[in-house]
C-alpha positions in Angstrom: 116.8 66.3 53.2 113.3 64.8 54.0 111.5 65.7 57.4 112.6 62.5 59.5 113.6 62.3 63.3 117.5 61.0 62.8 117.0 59.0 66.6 113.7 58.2 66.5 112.8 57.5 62.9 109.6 60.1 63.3 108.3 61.6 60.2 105.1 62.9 58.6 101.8 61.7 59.3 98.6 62.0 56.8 95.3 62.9 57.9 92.4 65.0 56.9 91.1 68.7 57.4 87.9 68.3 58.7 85.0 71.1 57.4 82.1 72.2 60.0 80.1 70.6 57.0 82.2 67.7 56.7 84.0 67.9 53.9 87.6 66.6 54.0 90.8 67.7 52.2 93.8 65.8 52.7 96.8 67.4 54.8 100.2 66.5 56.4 101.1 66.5 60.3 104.8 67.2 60.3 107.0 66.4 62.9 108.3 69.1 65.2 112.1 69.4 64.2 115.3 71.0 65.3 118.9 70.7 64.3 120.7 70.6 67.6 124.5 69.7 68.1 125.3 67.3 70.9 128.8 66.3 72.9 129.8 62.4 72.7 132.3 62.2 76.0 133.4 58.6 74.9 134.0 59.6 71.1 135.6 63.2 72.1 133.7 64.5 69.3 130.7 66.8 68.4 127.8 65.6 66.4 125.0 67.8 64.7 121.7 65.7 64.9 118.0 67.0 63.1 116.1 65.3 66.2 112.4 65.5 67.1 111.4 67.0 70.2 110.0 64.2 72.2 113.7 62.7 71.2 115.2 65.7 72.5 113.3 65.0 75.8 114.4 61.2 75.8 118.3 62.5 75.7 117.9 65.0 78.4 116.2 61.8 80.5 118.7 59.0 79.2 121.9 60.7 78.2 122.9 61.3 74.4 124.9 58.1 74.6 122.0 55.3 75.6 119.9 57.3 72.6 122.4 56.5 70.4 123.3 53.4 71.1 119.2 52.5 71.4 119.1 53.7 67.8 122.2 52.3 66.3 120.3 48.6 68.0 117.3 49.4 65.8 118.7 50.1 62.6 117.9 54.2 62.3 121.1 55.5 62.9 123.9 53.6 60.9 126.7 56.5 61.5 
């Protein structure tokens, strides 16, 4: 499975590695991951979730449920 926030739609930027002498190589930011299992109260059901962690940080402030339903609006999440 690819390296993608499954809230936020986050995944892998490109950028350079930058020498003292300026030479440039090409490498990858990733995004900082975790596989975390939430409660959904109004479907009385368990869901595992491979979220970001600024995502994690917008559920603890919203509430797994507004997350969802914010992502399900956009198009990411089509469970």
């Amino acid at each position: 499975m690819s390296r993608v926030c499954e809230l936020t739609g986050k995944k892998a930027m490109v950028g350079n590695n930058v020498s003292h002498a300026m030479n440039k190589t090409k490498r990858k930011f990733n995004v900082n991951l975790m596989k975390k299992r939430f409660y959904i109260p109004e479907e009385d059901k368990w869901i595992t979730l491979k979220v970001s962690t600024s995502a994690l940080k917008n559920i603890n402030k919203k509430g797994i449920s507004a997350v969802i339903k914010e992502a399900r609006a956009s198009g990411i999440l089509t469970k």
